[in-house]
FIRO-287227 format. One record per residue: x, y, z of N, C-alpha, C, O, CB in turn; residue in one letter. Coordinates in steps of 0.001 Angstrom, whole numbers. Each point is the difference from the previous one (the first is absolute). Glycine has a CB too. Example, Ala and Ser with C-alpha at 12.3 -4.5 7.8 and 13.67 -1.06 7.14 Angstrom:
n_xx/n_yy/n_zz/ca_xx/ca_yy/ca_zz/c_xx/c_yy/c_zz/o_xx/o_yy/o_zz/cb_xx/cb_yy/cb_zz/residuo
13190/-5690/7800/-890/1190/0/900/1200/0/1036/-19/665/-2928/-1154/581/A
1542/2223/-1966/820/1190/60/-770/1090/730/509/1108/169/675/-1736/-2314/S
# end
This chain:
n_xx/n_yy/n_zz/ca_xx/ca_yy/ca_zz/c_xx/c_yy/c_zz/o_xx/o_yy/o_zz/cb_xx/cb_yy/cb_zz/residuo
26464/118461/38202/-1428/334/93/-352/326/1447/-37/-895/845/-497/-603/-2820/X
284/2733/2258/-87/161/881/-1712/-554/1368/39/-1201/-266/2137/2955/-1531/X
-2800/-1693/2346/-1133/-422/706/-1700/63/-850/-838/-793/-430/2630/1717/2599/X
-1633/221/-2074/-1049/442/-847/143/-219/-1772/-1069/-312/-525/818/2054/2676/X
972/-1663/-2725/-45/-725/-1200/-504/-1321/-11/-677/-484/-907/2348/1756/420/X
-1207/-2017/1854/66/-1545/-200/-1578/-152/341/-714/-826/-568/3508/12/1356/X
-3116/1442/-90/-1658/173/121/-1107/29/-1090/-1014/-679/-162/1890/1862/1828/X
-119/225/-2606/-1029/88/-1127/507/-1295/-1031/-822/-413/-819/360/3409/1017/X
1918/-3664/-134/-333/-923/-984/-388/-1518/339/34/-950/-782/1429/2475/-385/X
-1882/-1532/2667/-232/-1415/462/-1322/390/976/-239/-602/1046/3053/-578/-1144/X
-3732/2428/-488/-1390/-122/759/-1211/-1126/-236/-938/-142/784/1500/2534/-814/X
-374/-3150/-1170/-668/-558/-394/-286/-1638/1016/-932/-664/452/1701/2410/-2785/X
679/-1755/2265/668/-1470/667/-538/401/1473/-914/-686/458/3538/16/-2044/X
-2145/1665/2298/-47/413/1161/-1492/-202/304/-369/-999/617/2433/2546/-790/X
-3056/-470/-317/-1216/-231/341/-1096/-1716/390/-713/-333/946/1422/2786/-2423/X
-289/-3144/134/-198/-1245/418/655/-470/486/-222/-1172/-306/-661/973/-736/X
1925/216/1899/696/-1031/1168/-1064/802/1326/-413/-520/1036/3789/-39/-2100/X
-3581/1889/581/-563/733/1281/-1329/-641/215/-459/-484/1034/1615/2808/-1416/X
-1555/-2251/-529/-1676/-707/-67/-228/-1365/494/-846/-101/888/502/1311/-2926/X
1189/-2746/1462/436/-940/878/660/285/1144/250/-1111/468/-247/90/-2166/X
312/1618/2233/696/487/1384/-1244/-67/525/-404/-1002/589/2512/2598/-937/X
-2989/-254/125/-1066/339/783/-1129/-990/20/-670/-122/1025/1349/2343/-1450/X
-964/-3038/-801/-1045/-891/282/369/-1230/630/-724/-649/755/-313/1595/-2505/X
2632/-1335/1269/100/-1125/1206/-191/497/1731/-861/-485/735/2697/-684/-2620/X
-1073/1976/2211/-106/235/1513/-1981/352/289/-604/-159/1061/3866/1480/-896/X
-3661/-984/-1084/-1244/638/369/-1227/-1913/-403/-1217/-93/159/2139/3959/-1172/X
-430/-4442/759/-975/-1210/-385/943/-734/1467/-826/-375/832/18/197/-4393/X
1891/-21/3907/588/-862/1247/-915/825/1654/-501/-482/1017/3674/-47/-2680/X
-3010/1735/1205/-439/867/784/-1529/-605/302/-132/-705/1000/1810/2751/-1946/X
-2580/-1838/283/-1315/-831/-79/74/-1122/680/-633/-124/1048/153/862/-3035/X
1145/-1575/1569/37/-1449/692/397/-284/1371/-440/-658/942/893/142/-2989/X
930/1551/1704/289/-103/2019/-842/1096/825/170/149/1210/2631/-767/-1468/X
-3719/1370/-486/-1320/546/986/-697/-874/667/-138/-314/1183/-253/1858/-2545/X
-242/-2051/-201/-1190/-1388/786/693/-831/695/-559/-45/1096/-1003/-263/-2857/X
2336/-284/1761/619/-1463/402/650/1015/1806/1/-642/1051/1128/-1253/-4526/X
-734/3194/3464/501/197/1045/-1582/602/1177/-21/-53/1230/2975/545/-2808/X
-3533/-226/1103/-1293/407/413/-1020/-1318/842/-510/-282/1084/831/2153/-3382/X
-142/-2382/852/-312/-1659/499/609/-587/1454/-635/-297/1012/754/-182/-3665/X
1220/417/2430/930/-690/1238/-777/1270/1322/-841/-302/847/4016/-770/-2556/X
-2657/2232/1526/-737/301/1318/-1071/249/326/18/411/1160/1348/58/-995/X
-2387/-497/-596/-1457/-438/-141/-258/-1475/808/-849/-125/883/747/1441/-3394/X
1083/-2520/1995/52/-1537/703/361/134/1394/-621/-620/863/1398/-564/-2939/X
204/1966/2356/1233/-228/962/189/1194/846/929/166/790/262/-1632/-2429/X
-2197/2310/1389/83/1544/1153/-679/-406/1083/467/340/1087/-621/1670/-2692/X
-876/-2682/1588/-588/-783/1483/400/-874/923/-583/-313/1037/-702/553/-2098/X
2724/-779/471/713/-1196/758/1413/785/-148/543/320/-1058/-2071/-2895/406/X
2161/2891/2463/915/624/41/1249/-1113/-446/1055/580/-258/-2324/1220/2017/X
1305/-2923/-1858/1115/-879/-678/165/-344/-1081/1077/-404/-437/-1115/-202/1856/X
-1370/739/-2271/-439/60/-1305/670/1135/-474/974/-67/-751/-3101/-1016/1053/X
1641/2106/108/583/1752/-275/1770/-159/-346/621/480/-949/-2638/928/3187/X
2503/-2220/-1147/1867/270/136/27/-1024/-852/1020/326/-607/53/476/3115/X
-1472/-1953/-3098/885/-717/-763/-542/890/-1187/842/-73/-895/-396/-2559/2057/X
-1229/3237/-1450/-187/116/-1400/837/1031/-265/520/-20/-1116/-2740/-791/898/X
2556/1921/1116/1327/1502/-203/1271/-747/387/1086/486/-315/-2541/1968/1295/X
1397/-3397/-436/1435/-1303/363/309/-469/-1793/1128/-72/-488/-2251/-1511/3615/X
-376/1268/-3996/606/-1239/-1006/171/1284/-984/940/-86/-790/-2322/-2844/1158/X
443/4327/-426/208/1154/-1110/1285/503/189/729/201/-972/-3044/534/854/X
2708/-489/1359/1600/477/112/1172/-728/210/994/456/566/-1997/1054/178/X
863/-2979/-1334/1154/-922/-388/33/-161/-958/1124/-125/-488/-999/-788/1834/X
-1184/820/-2145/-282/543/-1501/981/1170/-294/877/-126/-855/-3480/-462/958/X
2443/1722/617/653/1468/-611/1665/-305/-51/706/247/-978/-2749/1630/2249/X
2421/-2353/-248/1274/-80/24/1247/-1031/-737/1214/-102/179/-2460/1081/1677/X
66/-1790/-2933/496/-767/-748/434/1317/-1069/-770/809/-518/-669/-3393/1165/X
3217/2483/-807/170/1072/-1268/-984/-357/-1487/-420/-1052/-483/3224/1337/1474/X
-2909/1215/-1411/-1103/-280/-1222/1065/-830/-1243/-462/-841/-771/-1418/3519/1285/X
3202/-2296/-515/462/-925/-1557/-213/-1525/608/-345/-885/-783/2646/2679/-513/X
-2095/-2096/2685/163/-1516/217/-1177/-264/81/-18/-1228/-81/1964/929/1145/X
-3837/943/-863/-416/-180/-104/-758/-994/-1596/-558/-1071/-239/1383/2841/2477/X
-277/-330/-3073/-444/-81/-1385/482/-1278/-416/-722/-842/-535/740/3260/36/X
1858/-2651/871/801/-995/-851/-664/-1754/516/38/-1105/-541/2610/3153/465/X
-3311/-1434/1595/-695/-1858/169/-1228/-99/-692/-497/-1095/-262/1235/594/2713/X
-1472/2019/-2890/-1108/-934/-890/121/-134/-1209/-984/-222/-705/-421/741/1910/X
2428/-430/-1614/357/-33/-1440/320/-1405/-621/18/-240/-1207/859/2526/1632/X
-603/-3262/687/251/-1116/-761/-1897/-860/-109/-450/-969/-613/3826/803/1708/X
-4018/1281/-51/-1253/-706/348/-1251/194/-987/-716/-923/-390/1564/1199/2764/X
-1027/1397/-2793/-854/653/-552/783/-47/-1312/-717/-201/-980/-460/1548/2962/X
2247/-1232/-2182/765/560/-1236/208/1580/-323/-286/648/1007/-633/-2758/-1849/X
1367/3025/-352/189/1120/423/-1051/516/-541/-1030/-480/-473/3238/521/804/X
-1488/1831/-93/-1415/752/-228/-1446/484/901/12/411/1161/952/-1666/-2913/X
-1921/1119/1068/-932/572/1077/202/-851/1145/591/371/1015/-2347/515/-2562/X
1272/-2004/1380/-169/-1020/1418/528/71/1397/-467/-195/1122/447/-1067/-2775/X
1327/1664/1086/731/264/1719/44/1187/-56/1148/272/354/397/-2020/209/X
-2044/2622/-776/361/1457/90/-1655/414/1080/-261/862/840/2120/-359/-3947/X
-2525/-1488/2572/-1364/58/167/-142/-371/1408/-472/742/862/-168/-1244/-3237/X
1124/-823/2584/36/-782/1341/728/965/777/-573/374/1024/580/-2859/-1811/X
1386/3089/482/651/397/1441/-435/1478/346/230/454/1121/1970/-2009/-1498/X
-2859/2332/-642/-283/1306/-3/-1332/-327/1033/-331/841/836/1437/233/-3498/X
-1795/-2298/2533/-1487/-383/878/1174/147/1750/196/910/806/-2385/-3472/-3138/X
2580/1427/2227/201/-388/1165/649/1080/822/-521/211/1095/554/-2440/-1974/X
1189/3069/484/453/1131/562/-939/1205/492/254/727/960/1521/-1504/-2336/X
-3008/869/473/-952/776/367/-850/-221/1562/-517/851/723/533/-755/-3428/X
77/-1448/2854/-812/-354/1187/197/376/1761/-846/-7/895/704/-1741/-2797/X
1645/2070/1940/-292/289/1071/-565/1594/481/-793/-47/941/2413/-1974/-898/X
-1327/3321/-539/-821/612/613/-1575/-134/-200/-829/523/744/2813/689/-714/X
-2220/-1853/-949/-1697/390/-347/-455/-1301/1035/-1192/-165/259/956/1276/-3439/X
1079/-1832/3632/-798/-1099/1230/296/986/891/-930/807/20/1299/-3576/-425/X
737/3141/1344/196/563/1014/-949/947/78/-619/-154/1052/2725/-416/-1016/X
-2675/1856/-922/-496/883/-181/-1333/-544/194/-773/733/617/2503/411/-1862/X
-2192/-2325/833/-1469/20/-202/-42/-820/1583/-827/552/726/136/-638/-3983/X
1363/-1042/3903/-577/-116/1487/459/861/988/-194/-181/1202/-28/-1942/-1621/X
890/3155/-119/288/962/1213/-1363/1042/-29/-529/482/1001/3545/-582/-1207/X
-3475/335/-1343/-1070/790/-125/-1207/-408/422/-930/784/192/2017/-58/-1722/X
-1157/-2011/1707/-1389/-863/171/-110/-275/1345/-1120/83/505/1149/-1227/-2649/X
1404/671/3173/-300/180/1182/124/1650/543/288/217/1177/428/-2837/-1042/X
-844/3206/-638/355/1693/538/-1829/-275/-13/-284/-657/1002/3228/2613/-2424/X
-3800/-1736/844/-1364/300/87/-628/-252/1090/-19/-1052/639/8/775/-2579/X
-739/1699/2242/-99/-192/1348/-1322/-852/201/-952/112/-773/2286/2118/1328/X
-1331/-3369/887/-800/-1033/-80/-1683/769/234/-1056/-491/-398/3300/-1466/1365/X
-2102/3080/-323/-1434/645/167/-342/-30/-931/-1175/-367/-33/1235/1591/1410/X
676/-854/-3025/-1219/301/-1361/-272/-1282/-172/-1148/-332/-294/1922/2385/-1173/X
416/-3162/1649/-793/-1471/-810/-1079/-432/803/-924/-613/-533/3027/-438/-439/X
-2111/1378/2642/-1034/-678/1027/-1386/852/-539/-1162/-324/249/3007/-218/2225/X
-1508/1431/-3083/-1601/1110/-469/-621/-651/-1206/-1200/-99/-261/2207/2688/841/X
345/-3146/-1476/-715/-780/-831/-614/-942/-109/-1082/-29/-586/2028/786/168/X
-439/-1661/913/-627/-948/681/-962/-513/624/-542/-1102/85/1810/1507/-315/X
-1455/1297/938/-1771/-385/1018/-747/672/-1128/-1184/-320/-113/1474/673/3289/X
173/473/-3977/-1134/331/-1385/-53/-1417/-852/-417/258/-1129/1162/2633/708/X
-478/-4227/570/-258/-1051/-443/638/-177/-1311/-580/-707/-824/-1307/743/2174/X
3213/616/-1705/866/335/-783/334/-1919/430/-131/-529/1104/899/4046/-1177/X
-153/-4422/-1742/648/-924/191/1454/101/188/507/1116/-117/-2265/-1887/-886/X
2657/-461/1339/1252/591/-232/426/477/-1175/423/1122/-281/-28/-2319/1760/X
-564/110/-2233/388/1007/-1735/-473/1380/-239/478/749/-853/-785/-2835/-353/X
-757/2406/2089/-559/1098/-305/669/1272/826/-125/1157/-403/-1979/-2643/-200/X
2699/1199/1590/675/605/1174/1397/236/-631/456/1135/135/-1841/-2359/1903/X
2191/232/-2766/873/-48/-747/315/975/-1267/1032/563/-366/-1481/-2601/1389/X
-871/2000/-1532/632/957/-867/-1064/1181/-109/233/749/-949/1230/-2602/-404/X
-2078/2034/1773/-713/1246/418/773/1129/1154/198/1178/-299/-2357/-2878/-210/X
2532/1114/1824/1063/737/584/1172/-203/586/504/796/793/-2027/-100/-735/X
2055/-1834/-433/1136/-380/802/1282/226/-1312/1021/675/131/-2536/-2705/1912/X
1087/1242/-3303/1248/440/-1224/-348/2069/-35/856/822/328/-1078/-4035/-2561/X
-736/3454/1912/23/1333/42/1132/766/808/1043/409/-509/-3383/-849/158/X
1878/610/2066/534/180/470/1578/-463/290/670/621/826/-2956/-148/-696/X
2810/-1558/-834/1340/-136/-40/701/313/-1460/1189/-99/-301/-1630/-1585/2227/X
-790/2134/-2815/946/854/-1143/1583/371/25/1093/-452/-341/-3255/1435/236/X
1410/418/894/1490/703/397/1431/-872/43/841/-29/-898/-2418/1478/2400/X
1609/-1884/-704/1312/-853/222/162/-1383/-1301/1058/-450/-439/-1387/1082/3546/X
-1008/-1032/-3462/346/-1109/-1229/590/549/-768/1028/-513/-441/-2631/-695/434/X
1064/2752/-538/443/471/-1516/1633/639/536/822/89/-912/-3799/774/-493/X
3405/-469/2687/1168/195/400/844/-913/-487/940/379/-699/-1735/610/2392/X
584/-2513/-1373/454/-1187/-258/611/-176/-1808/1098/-154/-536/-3006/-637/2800/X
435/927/-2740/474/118/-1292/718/812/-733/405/-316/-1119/-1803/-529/1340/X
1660/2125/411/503/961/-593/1239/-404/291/775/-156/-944/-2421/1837/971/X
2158/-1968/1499/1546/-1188/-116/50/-538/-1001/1112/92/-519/-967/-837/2445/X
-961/115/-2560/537/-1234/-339/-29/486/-1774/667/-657/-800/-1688/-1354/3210/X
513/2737/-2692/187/752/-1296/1239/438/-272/716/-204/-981/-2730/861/1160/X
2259/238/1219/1794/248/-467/543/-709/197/999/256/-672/-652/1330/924/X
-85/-2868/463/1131/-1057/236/-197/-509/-1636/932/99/-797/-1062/-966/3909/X
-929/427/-3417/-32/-881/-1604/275/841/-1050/343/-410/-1109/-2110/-1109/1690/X
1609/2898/-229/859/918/-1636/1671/-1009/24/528/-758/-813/-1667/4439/1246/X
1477/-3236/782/1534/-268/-475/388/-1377/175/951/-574/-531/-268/2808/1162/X
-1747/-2814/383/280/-1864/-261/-123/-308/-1638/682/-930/-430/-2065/60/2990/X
447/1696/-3588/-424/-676/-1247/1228/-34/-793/241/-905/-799/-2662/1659/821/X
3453/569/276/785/-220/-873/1027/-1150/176/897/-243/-808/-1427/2492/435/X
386/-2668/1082/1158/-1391/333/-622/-1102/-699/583/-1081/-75/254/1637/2589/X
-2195/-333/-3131/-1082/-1016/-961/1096/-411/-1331/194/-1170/-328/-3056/2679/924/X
3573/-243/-1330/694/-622/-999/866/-626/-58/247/-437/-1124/-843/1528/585/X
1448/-1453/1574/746/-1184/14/-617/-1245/-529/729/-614/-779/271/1635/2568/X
-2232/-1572/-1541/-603/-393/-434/-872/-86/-1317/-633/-1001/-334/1355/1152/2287/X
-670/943/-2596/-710/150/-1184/-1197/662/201/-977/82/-746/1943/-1926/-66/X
-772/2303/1903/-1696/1044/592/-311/1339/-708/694/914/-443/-285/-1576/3004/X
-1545/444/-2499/-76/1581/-813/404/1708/710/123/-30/1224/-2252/-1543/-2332/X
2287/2673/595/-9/1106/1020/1591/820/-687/745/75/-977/-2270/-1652/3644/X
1300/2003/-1420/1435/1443/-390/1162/-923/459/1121/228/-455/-2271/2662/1275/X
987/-3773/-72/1287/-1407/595/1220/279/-1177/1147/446/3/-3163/-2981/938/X
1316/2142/-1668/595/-568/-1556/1322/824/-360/1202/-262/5/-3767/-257/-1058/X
1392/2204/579/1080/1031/10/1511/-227/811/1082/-332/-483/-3284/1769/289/X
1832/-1122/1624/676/6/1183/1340/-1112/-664/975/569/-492/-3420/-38/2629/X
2422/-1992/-2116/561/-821/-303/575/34/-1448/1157/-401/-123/-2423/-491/1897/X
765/1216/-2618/707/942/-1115/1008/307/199/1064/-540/-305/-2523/1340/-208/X
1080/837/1482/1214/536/201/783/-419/657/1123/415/-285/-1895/909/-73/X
715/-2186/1390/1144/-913/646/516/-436/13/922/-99/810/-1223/67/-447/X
-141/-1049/-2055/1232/-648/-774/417/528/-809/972/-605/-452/-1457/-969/722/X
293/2385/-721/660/1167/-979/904/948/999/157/1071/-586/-2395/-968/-1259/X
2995/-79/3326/426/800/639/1752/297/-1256/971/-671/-349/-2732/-298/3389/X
1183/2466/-3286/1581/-68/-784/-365/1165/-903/577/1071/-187/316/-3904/73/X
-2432/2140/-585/-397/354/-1226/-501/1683/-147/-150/569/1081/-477/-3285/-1264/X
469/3205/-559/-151/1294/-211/-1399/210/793/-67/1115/516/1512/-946/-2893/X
-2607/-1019/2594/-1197/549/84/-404/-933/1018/-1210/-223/52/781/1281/-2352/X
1401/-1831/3370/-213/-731/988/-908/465/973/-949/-638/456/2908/-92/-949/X
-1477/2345/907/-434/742/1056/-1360/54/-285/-1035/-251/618/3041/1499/-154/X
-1658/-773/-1783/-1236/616/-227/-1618/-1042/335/-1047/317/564/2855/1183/-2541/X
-1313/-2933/1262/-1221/-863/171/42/-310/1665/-1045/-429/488/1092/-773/-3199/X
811/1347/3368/-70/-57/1754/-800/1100/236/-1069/-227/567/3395/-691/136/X
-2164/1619/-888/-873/1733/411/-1152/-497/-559/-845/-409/796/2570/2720/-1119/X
-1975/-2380/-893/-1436/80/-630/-463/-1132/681/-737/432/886/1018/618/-3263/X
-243/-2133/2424/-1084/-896/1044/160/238/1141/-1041/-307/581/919/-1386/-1680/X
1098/2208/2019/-511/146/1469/-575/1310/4/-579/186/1070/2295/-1630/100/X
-1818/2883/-2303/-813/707/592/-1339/-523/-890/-898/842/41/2685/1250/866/X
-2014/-2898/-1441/-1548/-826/-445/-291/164/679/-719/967/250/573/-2375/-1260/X
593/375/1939/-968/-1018/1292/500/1425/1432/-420/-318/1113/1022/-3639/-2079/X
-64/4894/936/-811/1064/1190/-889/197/-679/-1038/-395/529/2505/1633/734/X
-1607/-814/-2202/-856/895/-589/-1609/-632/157/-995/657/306/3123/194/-2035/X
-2089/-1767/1539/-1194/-1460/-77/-153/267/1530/-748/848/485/1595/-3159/-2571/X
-122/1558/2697/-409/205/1855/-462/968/763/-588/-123/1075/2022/-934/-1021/X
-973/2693/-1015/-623/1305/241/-1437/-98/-541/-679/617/822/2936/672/-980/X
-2910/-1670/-635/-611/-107/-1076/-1117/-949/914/-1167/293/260/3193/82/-2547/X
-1346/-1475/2638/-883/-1190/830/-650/1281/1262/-1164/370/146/3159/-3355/-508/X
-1223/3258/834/-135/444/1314/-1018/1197/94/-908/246/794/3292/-1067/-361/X
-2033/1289/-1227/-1363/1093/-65/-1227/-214/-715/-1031/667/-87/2611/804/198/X
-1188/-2651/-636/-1445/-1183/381/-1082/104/711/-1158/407/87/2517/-1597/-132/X
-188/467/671/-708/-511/1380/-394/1041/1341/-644/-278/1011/2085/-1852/-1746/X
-915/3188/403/-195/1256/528/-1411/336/-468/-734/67/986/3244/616/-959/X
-3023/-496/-919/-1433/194/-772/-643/-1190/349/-1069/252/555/1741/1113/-2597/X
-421/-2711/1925/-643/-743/379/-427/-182/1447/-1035/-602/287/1915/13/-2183/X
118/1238/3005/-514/162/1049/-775/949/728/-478/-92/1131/1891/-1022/-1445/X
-1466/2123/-590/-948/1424/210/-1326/-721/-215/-954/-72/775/2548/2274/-1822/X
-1439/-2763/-269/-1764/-595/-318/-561/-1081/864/-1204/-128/220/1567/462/-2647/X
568/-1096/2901/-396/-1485/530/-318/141/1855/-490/-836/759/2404/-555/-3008/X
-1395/2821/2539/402/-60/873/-1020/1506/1178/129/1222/71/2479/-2781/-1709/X
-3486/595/2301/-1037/1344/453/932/1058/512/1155/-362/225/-3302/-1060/612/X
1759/2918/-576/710/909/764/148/-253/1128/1046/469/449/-1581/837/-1569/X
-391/-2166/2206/-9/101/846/1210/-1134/849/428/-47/1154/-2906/1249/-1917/X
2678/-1863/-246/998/-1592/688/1593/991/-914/1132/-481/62/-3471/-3121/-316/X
2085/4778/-402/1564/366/-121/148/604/957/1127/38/494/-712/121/-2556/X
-1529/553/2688/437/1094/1012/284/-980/1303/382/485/1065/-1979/1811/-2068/X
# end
């Protein structure tokens, strides 16, 4: 059976691993927004605050993702749970780095203008200081979208949902007539998804994003 056969007779299967693919990375994605937004929001005003928090997100990254998954597995159990947790935590370091590099980049003249217009801090905060560090937050996230396409598939070792599964299919089936084939069909899923993400966020940054802070 050659590629494309194996396509039209396993589109069904395919599509929903694609669909859990895309909504897991896209619901972890969510979480390590807020939660990474959050951290540099706390910790962009305190330059030691700032380094432990891209110090504790990028010791995080370098934990491998199966040894990640295989320690929460005796903790969470399998399936969503750890697929959920490590897809969060891997997400965090660019969207912290991105958001206190974006937040101290703002230049202090607009916040001192706000300020004497009797602007509060919360109000200074997110009226022009997250604004103006858009740019570089949604940069952040857009990292971290493509690192978690292909971190997710290392989810089915675990019992995670997504194109993983496929992938591992074909891996233990190396021999079998249609091994390749399920290797091909989930890794071009998940480009396809990350192409898909990405021009996203491409539209999402045209809209979110005044002309004047692209230029």
């Amino acid at each position: 059976m050659n590629f494309w056969d194996y396509l039209g007779s396993r589109h069904e299967q395919l599509l929903a691993d694609a669909f859990q693919h895309a909504s897991a990375v896209f619901q972890c994605m969510v979480i390590a927004t807020l939660l990474g937004i959050l951290i540099g929001v706390v910790t962009y005003r305190s330059e030691w605050a700032g380094n432990l928090a891209t110090l504790t997100t990028s010791t995080i990254l370098t934990v491998p993702s199966l040894a990640m998954i295989g320690l929460l597995i005796p903790i969470v159990g399998l399936g969503v749970p750890p697929t959920v947790i490590a897809l969060t935590l891997y997400g965090l370091l660019p969207i912290v780095r991105n958001s206190i590099v974006g937040l101290r980049g703002v230049d202090p003249a607009l916040v001192d203008a706000a300020k004497g217009i009797g602007m509060s801090r919360t109000a200074r905060l997110f009226k022009v200081e997250l604004p103006l560090a858009w740019p570089p937050i949604l940069t952040g996230i857009r990292v971290s979208t493509q690192m978690l396409m292909g971190i997710a598939a290392i989810a089915a070792y675990a019992s995670g949902p997504g194109l993983g599964n496929e992938i591992f299919r074909g891996i233990g089936s190396l021999g079998s007539k249609n091994a390749l084939n399920q290797v091909l069909a989930g890794t071009l899923g998940i480009v396809v998804l990350a192409l898909l993400f990405d021009a996203a966020y491409v539209l999402i940054g045209r809209l979110t994003i005044s002309r004047g802070i692209r230029v």
